[in-house]
Structures are given as structure tokens and as C-alpha cells.
C-alpha positions as CSV (number, residue, x, y, z in Angstrom):
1,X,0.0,-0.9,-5.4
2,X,1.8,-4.0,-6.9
3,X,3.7,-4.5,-10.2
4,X,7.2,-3.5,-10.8
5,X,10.4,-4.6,-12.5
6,X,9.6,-2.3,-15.6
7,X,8.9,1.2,-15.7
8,X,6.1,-0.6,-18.0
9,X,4.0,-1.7,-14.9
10,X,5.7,1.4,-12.2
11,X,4.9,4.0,-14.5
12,X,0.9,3.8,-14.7
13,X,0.6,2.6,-11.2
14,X,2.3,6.1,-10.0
15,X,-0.4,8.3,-12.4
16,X,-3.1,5.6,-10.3
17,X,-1.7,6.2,-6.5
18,X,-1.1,10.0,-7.4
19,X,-4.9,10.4,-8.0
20,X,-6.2,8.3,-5.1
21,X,-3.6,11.1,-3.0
22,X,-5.0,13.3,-4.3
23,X,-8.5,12.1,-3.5
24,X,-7.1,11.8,-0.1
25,X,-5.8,8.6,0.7
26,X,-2.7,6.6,1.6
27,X,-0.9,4.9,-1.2
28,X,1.8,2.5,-0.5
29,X,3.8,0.1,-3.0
30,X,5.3,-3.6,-2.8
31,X,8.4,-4.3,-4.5
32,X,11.7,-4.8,-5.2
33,X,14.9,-3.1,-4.1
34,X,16.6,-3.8,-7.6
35,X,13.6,-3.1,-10.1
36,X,12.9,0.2,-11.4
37,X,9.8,0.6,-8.5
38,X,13.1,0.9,-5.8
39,X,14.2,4.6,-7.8
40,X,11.1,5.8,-9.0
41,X,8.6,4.9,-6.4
42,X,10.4,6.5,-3.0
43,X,11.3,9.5,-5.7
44,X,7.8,10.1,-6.6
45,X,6.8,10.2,-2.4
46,X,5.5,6.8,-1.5
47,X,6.6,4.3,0.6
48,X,7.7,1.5,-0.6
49,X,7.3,-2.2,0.8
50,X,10.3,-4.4,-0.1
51,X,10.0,-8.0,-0.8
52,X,12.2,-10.7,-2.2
53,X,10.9,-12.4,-5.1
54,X,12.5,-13.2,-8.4
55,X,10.8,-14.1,-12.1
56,X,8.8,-17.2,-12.8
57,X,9.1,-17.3,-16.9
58,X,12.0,-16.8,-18.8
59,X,14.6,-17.6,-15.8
60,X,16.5,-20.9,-15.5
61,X,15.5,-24.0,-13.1
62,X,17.8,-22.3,-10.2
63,X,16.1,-19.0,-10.3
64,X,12.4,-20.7,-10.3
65,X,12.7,-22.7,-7.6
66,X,14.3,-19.8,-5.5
67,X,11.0,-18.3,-6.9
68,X,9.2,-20.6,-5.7
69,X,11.0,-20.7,-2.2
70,X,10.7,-17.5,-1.8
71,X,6.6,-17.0,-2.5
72,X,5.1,-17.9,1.0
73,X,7.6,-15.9,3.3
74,X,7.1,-13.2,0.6
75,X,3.4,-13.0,0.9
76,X,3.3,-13.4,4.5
77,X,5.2,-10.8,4.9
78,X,2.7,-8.7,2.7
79,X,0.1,-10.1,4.8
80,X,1.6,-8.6,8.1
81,X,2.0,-5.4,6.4
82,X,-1.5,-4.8,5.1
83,X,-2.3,-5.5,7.9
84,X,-0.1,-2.6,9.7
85,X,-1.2,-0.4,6.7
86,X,-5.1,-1.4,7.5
87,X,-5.2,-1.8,3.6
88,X,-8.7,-1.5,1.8
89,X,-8.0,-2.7,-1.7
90,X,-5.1,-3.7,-3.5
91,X,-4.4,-2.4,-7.4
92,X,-2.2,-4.6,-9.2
93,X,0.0,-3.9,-12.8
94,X,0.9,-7.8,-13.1
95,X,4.5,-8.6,-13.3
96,X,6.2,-11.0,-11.0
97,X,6.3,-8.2,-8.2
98,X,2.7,-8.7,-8.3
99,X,2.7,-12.5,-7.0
100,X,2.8,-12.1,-3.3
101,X,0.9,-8.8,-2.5
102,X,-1.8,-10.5,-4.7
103,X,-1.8,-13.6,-3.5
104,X,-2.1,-11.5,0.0
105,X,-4.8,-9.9,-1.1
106,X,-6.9,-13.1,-2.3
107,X,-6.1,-14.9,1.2
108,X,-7.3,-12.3,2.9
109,X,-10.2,-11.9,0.9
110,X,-9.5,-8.0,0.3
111,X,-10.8,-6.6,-2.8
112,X,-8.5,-6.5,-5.8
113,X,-8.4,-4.4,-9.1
114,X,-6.1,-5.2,-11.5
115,X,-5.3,-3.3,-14.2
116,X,-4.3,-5.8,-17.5
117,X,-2.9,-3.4,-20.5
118,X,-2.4,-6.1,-22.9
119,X,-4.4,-7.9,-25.3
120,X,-3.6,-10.8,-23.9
121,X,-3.3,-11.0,-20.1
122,X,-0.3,-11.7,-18.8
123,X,1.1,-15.0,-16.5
124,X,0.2,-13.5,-13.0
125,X,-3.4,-12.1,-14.2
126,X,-4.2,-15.5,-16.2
127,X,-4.2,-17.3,-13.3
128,X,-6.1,-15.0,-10.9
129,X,-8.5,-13.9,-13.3
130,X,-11.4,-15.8,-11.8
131,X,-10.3,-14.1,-8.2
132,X,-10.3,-10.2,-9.6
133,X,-12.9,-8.0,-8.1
134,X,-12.6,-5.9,-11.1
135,X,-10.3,-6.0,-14.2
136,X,-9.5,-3.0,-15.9
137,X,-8.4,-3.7,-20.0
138,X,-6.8,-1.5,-22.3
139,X,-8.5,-3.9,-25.1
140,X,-12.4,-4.6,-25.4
141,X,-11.1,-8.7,-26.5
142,X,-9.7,-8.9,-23.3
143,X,-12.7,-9.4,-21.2
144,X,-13.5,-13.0,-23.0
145,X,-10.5,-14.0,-20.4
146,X,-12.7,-12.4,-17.5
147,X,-15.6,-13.3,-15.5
148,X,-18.8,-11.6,-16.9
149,X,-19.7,-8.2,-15.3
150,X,-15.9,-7.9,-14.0
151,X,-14.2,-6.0,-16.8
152,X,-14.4,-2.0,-17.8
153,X,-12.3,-0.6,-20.9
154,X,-10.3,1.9,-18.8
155,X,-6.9,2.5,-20.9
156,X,-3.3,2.8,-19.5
157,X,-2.7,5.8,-17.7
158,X,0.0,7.9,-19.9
159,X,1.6,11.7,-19.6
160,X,-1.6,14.3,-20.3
161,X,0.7,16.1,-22.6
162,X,0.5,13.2,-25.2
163,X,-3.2,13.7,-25.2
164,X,-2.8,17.8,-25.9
165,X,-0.2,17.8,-28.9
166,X,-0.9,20.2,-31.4
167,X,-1.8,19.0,-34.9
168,X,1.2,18.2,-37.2
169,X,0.8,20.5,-40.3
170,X,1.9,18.3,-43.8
171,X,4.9,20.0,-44.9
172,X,7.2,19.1,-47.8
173,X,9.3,17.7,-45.2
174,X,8.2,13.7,-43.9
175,X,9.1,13.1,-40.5
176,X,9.6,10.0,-39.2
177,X,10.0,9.1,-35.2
178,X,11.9,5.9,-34.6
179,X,12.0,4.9,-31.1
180,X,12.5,1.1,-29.2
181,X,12.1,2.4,-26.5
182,X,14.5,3.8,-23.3
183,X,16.9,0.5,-23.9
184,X,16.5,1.3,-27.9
185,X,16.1,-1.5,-30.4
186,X,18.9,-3.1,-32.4
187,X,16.8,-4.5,-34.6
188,X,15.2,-0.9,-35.5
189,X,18.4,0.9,-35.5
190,X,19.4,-1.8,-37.7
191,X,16.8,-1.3,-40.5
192,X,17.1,3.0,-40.0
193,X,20.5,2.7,-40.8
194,X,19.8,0.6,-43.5
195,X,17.2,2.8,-44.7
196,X,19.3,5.8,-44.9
197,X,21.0,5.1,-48.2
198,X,17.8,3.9,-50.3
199,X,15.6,7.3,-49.0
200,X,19.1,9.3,-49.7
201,X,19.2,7.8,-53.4
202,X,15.5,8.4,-53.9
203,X,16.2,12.1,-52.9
204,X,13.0,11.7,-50.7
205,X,12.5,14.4,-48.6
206,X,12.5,13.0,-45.2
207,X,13.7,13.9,-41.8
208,X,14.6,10.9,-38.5
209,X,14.4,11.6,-35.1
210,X,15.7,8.3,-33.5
211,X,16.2,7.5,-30.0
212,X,18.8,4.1,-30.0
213,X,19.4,3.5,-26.5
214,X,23.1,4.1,-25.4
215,X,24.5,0.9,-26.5
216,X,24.5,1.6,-30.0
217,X,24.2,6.0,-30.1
218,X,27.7,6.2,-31.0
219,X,28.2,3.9,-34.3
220,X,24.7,4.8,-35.4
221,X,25.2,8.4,-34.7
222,X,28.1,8.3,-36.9
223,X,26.5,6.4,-39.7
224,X,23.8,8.9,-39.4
225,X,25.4,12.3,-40.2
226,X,27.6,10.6,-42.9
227,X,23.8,9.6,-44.6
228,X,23.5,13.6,-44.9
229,X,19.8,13.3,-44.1
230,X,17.9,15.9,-41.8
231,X,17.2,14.8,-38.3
232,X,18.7,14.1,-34.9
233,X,20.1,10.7,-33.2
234,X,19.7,10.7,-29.3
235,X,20.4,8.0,-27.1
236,X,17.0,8.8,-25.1
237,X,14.5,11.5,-25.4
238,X,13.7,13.1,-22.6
239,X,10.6,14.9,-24.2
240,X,8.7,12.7,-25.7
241,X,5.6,14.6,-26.3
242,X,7.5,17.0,-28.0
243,X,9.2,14.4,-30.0
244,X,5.9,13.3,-31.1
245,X,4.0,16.4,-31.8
246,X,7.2,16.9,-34.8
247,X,6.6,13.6,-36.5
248,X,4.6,12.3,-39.3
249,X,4.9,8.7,-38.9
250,X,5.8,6.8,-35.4
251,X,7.8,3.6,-36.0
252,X,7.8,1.6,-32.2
253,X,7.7,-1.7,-30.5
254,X,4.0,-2.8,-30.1
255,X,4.3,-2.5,-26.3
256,X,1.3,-1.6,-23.9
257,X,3.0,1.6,-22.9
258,X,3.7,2.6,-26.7
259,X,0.6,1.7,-28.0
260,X,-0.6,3.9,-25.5
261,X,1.2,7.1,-26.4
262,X,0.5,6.4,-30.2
263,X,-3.2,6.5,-29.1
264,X,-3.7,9.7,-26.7
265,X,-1.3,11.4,-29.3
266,X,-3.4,10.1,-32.5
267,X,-0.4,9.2,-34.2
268,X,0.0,6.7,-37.6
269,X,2.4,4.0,-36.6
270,X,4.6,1.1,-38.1
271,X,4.4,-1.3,-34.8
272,X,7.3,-4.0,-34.9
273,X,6.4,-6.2,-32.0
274,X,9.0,-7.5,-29.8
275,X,9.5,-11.1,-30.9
276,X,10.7,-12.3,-26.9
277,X,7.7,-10.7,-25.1
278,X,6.2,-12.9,-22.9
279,X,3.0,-14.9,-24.1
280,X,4.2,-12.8,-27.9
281,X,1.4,-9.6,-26.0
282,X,3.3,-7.3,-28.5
283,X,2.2,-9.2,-31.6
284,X,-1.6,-9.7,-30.1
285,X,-1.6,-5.4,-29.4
286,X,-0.2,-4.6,-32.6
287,X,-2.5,-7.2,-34.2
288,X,-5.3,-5.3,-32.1
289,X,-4.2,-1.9,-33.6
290,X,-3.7,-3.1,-37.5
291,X,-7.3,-4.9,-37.4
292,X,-9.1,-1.5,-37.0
293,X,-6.8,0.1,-39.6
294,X,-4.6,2.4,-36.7
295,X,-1.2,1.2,-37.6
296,X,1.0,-0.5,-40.3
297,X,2.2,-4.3,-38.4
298,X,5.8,-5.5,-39.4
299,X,7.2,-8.6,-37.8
300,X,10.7,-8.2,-36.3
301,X,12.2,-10.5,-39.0
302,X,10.7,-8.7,-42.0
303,X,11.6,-5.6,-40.6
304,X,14.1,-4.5,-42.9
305,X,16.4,-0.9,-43.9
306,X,14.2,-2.1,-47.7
307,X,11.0,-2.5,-45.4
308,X,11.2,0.5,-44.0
309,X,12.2,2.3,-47.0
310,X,8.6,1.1,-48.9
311,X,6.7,1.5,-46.0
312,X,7.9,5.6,-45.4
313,X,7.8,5.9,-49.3
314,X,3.7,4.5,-49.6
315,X,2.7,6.4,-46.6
316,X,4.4,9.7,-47.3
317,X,2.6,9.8,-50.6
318,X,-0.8,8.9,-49.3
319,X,-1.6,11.6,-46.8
320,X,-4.8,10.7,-46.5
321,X,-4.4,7.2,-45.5
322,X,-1.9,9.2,-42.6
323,X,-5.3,10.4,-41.1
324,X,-7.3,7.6,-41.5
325,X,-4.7,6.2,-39.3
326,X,-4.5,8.5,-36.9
327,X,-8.4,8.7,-36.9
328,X,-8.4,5.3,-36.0
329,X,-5.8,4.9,-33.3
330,X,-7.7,8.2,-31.4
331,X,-10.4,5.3,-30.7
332,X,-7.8,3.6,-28.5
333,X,-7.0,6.4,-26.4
334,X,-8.3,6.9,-22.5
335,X,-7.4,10.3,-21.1
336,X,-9.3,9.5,-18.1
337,X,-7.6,6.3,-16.8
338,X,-6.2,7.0,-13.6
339,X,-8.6,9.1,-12.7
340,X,-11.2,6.0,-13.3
341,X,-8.7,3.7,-11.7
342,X,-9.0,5.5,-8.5
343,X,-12.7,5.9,-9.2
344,X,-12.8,2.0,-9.3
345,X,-10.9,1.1,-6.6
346,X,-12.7,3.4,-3.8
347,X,-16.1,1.7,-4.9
348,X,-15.0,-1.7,-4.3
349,X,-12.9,-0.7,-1.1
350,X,-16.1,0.9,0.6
């Protein structure tokens, strides 16, 4: 299993090597000691292979040619241990983890599945994707990147208990879910605290939930409960199932993993794409989701406290638009996507 740095590309490899385990096979990882894959990866019982390698985009001169440096020892290194391991296929998440045991793979001519979540594949998976045995795409537009006959709409393996939430009854009450993810989001913190006066004024009847991250909990916390609107402000939510199961509206970052969860749960969203991503895949999934009606795309730089005020107030009159939404962001959702992973990769390793 390769791909760390993020609990982005860890996570849905973990849901991938628990099912081949439990189909009866060794799993083992290749990472880093400082990425998330050096917590979560021993924690969740599997070995982990270390290697040093650093990022190739968004890093200085210094750090890419230590990058670079550091590739051939890196993969040889992989080489040796697939070998040990007596590997039959590797399954790869992207990321720049992914560099050596992929290039070890393609040397050795061992069959390789990667799994590309994005609507537009990332750096590592752009330039191998002519050397994939298969590719497995969150996004039927992907596959144009692909060689024919290579690709199968899988989805990104997320929690079951997003795909098993109980329907939200309309209440007089508008909930709204406001989460950048784990680090939070200053720029939607910014526009919910901004919000809070204008929905106050209007005397519209709407509750927050709002995970902020811990940088900015305190101050926006504070400003919160002096708003005197309904809700809750959390620096991370450890439930989020249950988080979305109470909410009307979802208001996220457009990333693979969140566009994932709105999916399995069938949730209407307001996606605000993370301006920095690399290759802008946050704009291109959001842009994905809006074309088929599923969610409501802001930019970052529009995304406003007035913004989000006129957004909440249109949708919260216009229920029915709500589960048109929802309808149509269901049609994104895989609840099979491990389990087809793993399907996948013991066809090709036999």
C-alpha cells in the first residue's frame, strides 16, 4: 500500500488493506516516519515500511533536489523489500510517498492499481498513467487521462456509517454544518462569523455546528455565543456521521475525502474549494459536483459572512431544491469501494 502524508491518501488505503485481510492476505505499507501513515498505519495493525522521501511540488529548490537525491536509494530500497515481502501487487493513493514503491513496482514489472480520487489526477498518477494496470476514479471524466479499458468508477472508500444516516426530518429549525476540515478553515470561520450578525438581524431560524480547527476555537468560540444563535463550536468533531445526520445544509472544502462523505451521506452542500490545492483538484471536484446540480460552488475569494448569509437564506426557503441536491449527490456515492478495491487488486495479482 503506498500514499501517505495526509490522512487524505492513509485513510482509504486502511478501509482497502483491512478488506484484502480480511480476505486473507498480507498487507504492508511504505512511508514516512513523519507523515500521518507513521501514527495511523502501525495503530491500525500493519507494518509499515519506512522510506525517506520529501515533496516534489510546492517545496523550495533545496527540498527538490534532496527529493530528487533521495528517489533511487528510496526505491531500491522498496525493491529489496518487496522482494522480502514476495509482493504480488502494489495499490497506490498518489502523493509523494507514492514515488518510490511505485516506481518499484513499474521496474519490476509488478502489477499496480492505483486508486486516483480526484477529478483531475494528481502529479504522481499523471505521469504513470500509461504504466497503471488498472486505475480506479472517483469521477467518470477521469478516465479521458487513462488508457482505454484501464479505468472502473470505484469511489473512495469512506466510514459505512456515512452511508446509513437516518433521514433529516425539515423542522422549523435550519441547520447548517460548517466544517474545513481536521485543521479547520480560516477562510470559512471567517465568513461564519461574519454571517452571524446578518442571520441574527433577519431573525432566521437557524442553528451552526462548526468545527474550526484549534487555531482559531477560542476567538471564534467567543464570538459565537455572544451572536446568541443556537449551535455548537468544536475545535474537531469526533463524530462526524452524527454531525451530519443533524444538518440541513453541509458547507466544506471541495476535497476528495469531503466530497465523498457529502455523497454516501446524500447531503446538499456549499463546496468552497481550497484555492492552494495542487493542480486547483478542489475547484475541478466541486465543479464536477455543481455540473450535475449536487452542490452550490463558491470560490474561496467570494466566499463571504454576506455570501453565506444569501446562500443559507435561498436554500432554507426552497426545500425542495434541498432534495434535488441531495438526490443528485447520492449518484456520487460508492459504498462498495474497498471491497471492489480488494476485488481488483487480487484479479490482477493472480
Amino acid at each position: 500500500m503506498a500514499g501517505g502524508g495526509t490522512g487524505g491518501h492513509v485513510i482509504p488505503a486502511l478501509a482497502v488493506a483491512r478488506e484484502l485481510k480480511r480476505r486473507g492476505h498480507d498487507v504492508f505499507f511504505a512511508g514516512t516516519e513523519r507523515g500521518v501513515e507513521g501514527r495511523m498505519v502501525p495503530a491500525a495493525g500493519f507494518p509499515l515500511e519506512l522510506i525517506r522521501i520529501g515533496a516534489l511540488k510546492r517545496v523550495g529548490v533545496v527540498q527538490r533536489l534532496a527529493t530528487v537525491g533521495q528517489l533511487p536509494l528510496s526505491t531500491l530500497a522498496m525493491l529489496a523489500a518487496m522482494r522480502r515481502r514476495r509482493t504480488s501487487a502494489v495499490f497506490s493513493m498518489g502523493g509523494y510517498v507514492a514515488g518510490p514503491p511505485v516506481i518499484a513496482a513499474i521496474t519490476a514489472r509488478m502489477p499496480l492499481v492505483i486508486m486516483e480520487p480526484n477529478a483531475v489526477p494528481g502529479f504522481t498518477n499523471r505521469r504513470i498513467r500509461r504504466l497503471v494496470t488498472r486505475a480506479l476514479l472517483s469521477f467518470p471524466e477521469t478516465s479521458h487521462y487513462f488508457p482505454p479499458g484501464r479505468t472502473e468508477v470505484t469511489g473512495l472508500p469512506v466510514r459505512e456509517e456515512f452511508f446509513h444516516l437516518p433521514p433529516k426530518e425539515a423542522g422549523t429549525e435550519f441547520t447548517i454544518l460548517i466544517t474545513g476540515g481536521s485543521q479547520g478553515s480560516r477562510s470559512l470561520n471567517r465568513a461564519a462569523r461574519e454571517s452571524w450578525p446578518l442571520l441574527r438581524d433577519a431573525r432566521l431560524p437557524v442553528r451552526f455546528i462548526l468545527q474550526t480547527g484549534k487555531n482559531d476555537f477560542e476567538e471564534v468560540q467567543k464570538e459565537f455565543y455572544a451572536s446568541g444563535l443556537p449551535g455548537e463550536v468544536r475545535p474537531f468533531i469526533d463524530d462526524m456521521p452524527a454531525a451530519f445526520a443533524a444538518a440541513d445544509l453541509i458547507v466544506c472544502r471541495a476535497g476528495a475525502g469531503a466530497v465523498a462523505e457529502v455523497a454516501a451521506a446524500g447531503k446538499p452542500s456549499v463546496l468552497v474549494p481550497f484555492p492552494y490545492a495542487a493542480d486547483d483538484h478542489q475547484l475541478h471536484n466541486a465543479q464536477a459536483f455543481e455540473r450535475t446540480g449536487a452542490a452550490t460552488l463558491v470560490l474561496d475569494r467570494e466566499f463571504t459572512g454576506k455570501k453565506l448569509y444569501e446562500t443559507v437564506t435561498a436554500l432554507a426557503a426552497d426545500r425542495e431544491a434541498l432534495r434535488r441536491m441531495a438526490d443528485a449527490a447520492r449518484c456520487f456515492a460508492h459504498p462498495y469501494a474497498a471491497r471492489r478495491a480488494a476485488e481488483i487488486l487480487e484479479e490482477v495479482a493472480r
